[in-house]
Backbone bond lengths (Angstrom), bond angles and torsions (degrees), N, CA, C in turn:
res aa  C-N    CA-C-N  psi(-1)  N-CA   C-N-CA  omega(-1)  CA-C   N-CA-C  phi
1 X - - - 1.463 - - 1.526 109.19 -
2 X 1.211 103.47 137.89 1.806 111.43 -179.84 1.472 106.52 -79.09
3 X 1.493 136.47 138.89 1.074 140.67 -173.21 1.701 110.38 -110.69
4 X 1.033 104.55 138.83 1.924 98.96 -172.52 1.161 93.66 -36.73
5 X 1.440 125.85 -80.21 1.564 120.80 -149.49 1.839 119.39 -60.56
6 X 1.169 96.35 -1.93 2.214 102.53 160.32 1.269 84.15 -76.73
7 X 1.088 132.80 -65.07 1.968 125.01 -138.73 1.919 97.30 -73.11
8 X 1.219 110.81 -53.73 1.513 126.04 168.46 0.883 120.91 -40.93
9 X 1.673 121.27 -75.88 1.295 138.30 -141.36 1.238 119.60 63.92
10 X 2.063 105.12 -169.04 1.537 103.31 172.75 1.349 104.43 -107.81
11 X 1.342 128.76 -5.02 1.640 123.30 160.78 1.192 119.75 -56.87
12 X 1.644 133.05 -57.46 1.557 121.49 157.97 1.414 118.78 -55.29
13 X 1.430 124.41 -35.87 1.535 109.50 174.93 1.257 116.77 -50.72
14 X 1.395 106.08 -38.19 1.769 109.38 -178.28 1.456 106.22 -58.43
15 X 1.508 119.73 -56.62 1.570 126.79 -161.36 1.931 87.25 -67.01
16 X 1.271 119.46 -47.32 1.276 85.66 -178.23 1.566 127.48 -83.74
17 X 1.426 120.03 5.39 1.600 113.53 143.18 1.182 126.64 -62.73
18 X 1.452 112.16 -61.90 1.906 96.18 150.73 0.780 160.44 -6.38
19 X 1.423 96.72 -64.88 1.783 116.61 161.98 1.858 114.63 -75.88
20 X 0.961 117.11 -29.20 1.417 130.37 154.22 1.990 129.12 -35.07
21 X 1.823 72.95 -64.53 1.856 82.51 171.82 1.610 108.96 -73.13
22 X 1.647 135.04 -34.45 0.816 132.07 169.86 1.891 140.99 -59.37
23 X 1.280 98.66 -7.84 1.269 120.05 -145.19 1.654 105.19 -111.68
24 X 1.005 133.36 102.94 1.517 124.16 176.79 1.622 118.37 -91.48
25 X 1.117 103.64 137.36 1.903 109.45 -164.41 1.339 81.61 -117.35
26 X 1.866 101.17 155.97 1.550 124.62 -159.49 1.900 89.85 -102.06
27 X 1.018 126.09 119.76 1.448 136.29 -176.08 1.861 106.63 -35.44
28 X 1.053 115.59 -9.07 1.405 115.06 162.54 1.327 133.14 -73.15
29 X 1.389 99.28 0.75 1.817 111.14 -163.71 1.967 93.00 -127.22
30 X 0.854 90.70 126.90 1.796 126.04 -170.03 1.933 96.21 -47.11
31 X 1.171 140.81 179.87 1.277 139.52 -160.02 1.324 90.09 -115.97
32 X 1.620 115.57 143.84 1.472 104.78 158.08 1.077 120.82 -114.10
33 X 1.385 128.00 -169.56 1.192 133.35 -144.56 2.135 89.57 -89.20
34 X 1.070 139.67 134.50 1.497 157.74 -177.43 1.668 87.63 -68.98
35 X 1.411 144.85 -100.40 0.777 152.42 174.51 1.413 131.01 -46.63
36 X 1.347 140.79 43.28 1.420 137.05 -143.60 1.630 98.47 -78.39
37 X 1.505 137.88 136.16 1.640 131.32 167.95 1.691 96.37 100.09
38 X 1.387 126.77 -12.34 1.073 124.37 166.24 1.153 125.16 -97.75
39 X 1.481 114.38 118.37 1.543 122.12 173.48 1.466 132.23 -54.80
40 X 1.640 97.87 -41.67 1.685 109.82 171.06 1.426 112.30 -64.48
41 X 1.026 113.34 -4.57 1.641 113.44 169.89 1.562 124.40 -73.48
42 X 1.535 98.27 -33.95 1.591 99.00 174.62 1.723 80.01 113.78
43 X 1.753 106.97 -172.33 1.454 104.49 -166.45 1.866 98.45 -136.79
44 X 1.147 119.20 126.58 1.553 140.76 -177.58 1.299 91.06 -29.97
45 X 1.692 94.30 134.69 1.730 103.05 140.85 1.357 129.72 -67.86
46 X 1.325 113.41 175.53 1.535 114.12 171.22 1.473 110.13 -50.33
47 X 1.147 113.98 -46.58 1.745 116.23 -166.66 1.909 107.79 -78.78
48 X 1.361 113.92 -27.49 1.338 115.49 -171.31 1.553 83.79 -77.49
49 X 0.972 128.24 -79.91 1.614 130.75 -179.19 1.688 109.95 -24.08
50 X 0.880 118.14 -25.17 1.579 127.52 -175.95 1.327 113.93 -79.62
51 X 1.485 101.03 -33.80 1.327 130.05 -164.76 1.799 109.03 -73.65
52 X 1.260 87.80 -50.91 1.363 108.66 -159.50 1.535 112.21 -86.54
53 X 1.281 110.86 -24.97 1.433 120.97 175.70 1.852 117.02 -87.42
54 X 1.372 97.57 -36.65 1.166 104.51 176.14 1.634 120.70 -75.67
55 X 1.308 118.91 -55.41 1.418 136.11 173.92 1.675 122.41 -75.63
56 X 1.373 100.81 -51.39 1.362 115.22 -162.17 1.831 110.16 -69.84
57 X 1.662 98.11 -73.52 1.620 120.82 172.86 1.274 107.49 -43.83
58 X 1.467 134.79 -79.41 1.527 133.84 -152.91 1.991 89.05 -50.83
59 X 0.897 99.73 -67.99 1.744 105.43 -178.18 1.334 120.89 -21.93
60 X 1.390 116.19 -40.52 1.570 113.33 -168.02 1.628 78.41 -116.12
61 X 1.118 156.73 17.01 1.613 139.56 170.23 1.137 93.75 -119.64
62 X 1.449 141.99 -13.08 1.775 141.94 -171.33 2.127 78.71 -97.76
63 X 0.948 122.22 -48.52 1.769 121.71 -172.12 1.896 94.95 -71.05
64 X 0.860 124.58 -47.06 1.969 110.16 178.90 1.165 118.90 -90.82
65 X 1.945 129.06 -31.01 1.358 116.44 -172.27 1.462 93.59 -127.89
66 X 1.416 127.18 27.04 1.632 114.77 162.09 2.069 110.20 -83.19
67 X 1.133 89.93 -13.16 1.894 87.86 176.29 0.952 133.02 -102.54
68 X 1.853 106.12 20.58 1.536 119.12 172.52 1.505 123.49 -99.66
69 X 1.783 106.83 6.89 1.685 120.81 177.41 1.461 112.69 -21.17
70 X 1.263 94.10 -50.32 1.720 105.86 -157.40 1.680 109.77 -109.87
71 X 1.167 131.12 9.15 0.681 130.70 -145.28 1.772 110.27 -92.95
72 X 1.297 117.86 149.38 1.326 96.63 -154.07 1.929 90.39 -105.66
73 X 0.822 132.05 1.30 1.999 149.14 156.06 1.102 99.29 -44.80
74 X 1.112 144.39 113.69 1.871 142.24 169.97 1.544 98.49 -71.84
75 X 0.841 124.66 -43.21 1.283 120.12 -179.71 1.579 104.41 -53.39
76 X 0.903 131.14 -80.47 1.627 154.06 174.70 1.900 98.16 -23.50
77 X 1.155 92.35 -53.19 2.015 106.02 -172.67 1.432 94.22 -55.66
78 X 1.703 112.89 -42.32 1.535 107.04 -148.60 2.152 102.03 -88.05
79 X 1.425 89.64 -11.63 1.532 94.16 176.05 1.652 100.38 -75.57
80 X 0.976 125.25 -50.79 1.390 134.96 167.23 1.473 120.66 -20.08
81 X 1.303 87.54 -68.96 1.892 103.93 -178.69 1.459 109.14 -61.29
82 X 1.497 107.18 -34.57 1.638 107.77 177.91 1.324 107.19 -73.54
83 X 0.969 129.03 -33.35 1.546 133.71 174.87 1.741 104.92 -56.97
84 X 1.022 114.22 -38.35 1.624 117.73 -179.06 1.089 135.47 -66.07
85 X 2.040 86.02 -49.34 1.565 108.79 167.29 1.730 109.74 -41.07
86 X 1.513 118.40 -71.77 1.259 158.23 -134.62 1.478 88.82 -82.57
87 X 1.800 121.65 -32.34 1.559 83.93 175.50 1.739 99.09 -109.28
88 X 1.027 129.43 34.49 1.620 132.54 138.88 1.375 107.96 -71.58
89 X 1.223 144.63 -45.68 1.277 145.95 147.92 1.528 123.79 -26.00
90 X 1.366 105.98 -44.65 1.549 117.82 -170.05 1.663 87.39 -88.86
91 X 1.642 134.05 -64.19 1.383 126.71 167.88 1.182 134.48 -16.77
92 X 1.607 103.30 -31.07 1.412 114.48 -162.56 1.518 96.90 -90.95
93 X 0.996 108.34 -41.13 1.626 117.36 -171.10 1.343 125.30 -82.87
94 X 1.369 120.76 -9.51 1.242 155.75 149.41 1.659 111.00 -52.59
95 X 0.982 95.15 -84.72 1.653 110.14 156.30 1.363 125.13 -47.68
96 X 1.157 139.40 -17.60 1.361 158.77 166.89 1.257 105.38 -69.49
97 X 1.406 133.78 -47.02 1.034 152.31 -144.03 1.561 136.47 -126.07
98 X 1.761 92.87 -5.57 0.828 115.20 -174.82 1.768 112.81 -64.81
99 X 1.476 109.84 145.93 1.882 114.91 -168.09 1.756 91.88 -62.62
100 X 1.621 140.62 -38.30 0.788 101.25 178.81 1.851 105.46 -142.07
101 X 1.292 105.71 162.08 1.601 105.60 -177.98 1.657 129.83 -106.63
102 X 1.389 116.50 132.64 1.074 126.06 -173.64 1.313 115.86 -126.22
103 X 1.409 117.62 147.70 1.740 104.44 -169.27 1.512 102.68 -63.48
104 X 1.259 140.63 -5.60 1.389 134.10 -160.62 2.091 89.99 -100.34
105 X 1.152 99.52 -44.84 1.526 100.70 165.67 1.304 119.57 -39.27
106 X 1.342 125.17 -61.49 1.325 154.15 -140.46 1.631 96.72 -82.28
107 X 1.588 102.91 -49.83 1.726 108.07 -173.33 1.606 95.98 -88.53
108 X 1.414 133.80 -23.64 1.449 97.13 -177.82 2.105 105.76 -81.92
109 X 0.966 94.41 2.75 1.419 107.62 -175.29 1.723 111.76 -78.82
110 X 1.225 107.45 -42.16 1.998 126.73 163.10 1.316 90.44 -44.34
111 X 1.584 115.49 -60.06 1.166 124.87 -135.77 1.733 103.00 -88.16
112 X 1.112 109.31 -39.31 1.815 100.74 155.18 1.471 125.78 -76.08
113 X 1.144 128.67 -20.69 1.149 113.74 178.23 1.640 112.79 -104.59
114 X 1.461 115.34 37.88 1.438 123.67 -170.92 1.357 70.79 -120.32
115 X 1.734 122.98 -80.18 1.334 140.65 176.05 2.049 108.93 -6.56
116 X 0.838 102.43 -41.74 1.970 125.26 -152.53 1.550 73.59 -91.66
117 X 1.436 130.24 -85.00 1.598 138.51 -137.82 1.519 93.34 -66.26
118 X 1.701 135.25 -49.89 1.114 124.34 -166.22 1.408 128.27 -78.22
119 X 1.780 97.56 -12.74 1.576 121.15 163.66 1.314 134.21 -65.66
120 X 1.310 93.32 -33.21 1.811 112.35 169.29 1.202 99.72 -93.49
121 X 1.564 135.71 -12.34 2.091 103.12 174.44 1.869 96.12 -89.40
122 X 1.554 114.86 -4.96 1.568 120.19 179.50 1.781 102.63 -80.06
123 X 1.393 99.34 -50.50 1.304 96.94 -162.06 1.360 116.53 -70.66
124 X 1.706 120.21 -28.32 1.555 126.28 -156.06 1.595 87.61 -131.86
125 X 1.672 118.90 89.92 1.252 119.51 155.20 1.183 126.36 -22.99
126 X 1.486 151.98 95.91 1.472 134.94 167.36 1.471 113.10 119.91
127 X 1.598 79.30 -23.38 2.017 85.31 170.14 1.771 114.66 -64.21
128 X 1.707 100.44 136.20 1.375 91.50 178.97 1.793 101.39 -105.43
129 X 1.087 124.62 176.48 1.324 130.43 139.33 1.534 134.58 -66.81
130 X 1.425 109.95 114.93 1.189 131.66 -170.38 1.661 115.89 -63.05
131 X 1.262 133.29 154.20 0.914 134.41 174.89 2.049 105.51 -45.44
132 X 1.165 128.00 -64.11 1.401 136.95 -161.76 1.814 92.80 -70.92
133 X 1.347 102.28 -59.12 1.980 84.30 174.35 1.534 117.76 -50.25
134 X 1.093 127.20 -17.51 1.684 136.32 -179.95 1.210 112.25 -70.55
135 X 2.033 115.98 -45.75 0.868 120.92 159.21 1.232 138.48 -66.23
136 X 1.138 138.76 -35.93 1.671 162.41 133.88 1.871 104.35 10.84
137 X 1.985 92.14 -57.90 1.512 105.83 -170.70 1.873 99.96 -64.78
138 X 1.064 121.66 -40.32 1.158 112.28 175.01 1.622 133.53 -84.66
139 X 1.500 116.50 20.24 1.160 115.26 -172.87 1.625 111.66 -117.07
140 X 1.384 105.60 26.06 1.441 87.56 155.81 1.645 95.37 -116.35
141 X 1.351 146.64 33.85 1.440 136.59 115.31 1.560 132.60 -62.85
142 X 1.389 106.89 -0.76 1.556 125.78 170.71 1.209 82.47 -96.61
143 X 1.631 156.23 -64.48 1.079 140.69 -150.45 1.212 115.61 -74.19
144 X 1.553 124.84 -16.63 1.495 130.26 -161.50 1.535 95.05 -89.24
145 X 1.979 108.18 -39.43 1.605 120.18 -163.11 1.651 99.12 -64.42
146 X 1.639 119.37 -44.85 1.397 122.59 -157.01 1.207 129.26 -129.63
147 X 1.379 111.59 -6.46 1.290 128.78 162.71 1.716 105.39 93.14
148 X 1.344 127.47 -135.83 1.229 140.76 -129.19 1.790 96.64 -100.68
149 X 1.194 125.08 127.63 1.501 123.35 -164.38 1.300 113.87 -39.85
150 X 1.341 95.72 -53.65 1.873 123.14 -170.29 1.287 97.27 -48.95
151 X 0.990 156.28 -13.54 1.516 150.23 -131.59 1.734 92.68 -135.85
152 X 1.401 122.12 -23.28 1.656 110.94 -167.46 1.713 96.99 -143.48
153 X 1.333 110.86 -22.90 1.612 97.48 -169.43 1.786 120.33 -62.89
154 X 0.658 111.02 176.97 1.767 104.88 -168.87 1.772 118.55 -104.86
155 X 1.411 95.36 27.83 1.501 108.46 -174.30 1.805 109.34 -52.46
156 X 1.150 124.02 -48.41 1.287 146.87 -174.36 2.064 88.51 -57.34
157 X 1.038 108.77 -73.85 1.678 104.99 -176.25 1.200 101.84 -64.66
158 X 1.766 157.26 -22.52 1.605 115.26 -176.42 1.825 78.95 -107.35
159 X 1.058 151.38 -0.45 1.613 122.39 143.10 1.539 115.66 -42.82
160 X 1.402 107.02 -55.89 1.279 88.69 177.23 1.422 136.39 -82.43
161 X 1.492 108.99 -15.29 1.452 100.66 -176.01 1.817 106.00 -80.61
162 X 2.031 99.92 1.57 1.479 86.80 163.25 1.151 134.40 -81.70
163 X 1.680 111.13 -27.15 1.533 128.57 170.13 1.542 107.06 -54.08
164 X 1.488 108.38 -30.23 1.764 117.36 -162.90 1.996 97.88 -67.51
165 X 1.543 91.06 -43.06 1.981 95.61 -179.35 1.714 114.64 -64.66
166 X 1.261 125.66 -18.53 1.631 137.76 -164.29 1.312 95.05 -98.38
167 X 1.448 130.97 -4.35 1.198 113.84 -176.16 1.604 111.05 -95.17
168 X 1.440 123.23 112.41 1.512 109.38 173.30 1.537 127.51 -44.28
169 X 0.878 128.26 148.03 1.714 137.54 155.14 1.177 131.13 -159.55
170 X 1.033 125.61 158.69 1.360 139.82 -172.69 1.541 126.10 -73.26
171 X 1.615 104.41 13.69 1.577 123.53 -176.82 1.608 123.87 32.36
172 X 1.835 98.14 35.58 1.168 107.89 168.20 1.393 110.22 -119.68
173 X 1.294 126.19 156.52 1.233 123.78 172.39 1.575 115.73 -101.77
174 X 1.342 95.41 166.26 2.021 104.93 -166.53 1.568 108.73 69.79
């Protein structure tokens, strides 16, 4: 299995710290991770990861591999296409997430994250689909059943069961 940081590296991780420190986000958009590609940092929450994929990444990968469209370098083309793939990915999740849901929401949302899954068995020879991308295809019938994420996802319980891990004790009970 290919791991982000093969497809990445640490040369774009850098440009997208760069672009990170440079970059001012409107207080509506969740915190990201300070160190992104660094291990000694510890490893993203759900929301920093949200953060960072959605806002952060497309930004500095739409600024290095959006000007290889045409490009006649296969290499260069194929950064391209990954760039395309990756923001059907970000579309999808956008749409996933969106504050509120509409069946027109819901289907362009099928429709990116079908777009995203069939791009990656094109783009990454041998790559299979993972259990959670499998699930993905079926979650805008969770969106049709319940509407708008914010309203059912379980953000409120792993905040806290993260505060619950920071708390010292004596790993006894009573």
């Amino acid at each position: 299995m290919v791991s982000c940081t093969d497809i990445i590296g640490p040369k774009v991780l850098a440009e997208v710290r760069r672009d990170m420190e440079r970059r001012s986000m409107p207080a509506s958009v969740g915190r990201a991770p300070a160190h992104p590609g660094e291990a000694a940092w510890g490893k993203f929450t759900a929301d920093e990861w949200k953060t960072f994929c959605i806002y952060h990444l497309p930004y500095t990968l739409a600024r290095l591999w959006g000007q290889f469209k045409d490009s006649a370098v296969e290499e260069e083309r194929r950064k391209y296409d990954m760039l395309q793939n990756f923001l059907h990915l970000v579309g999808a999740v956008k749409l996933a997430t969106s504050p509120t849901m509409r069946p027109a929401t819901i289907e362009a949302y099928e429709e990116e994250i079908h777009s995203y899954l069939s791009g990656l068995l094109l783009l990454y020879p041998g790559a299979q689909i993972e259990s959670y991308q499998h699930l993905a295809m079926h979650f805008g019938d969770l969106l049709k059943r319940w509407g708008p994420t914010h309203s059912w996802r379980c953000f409120a319980f792993e905040r806290y069961n993260g505060l619950l891990q920071h708390i010292k004790t004596s790993k006894k009970f009573g």
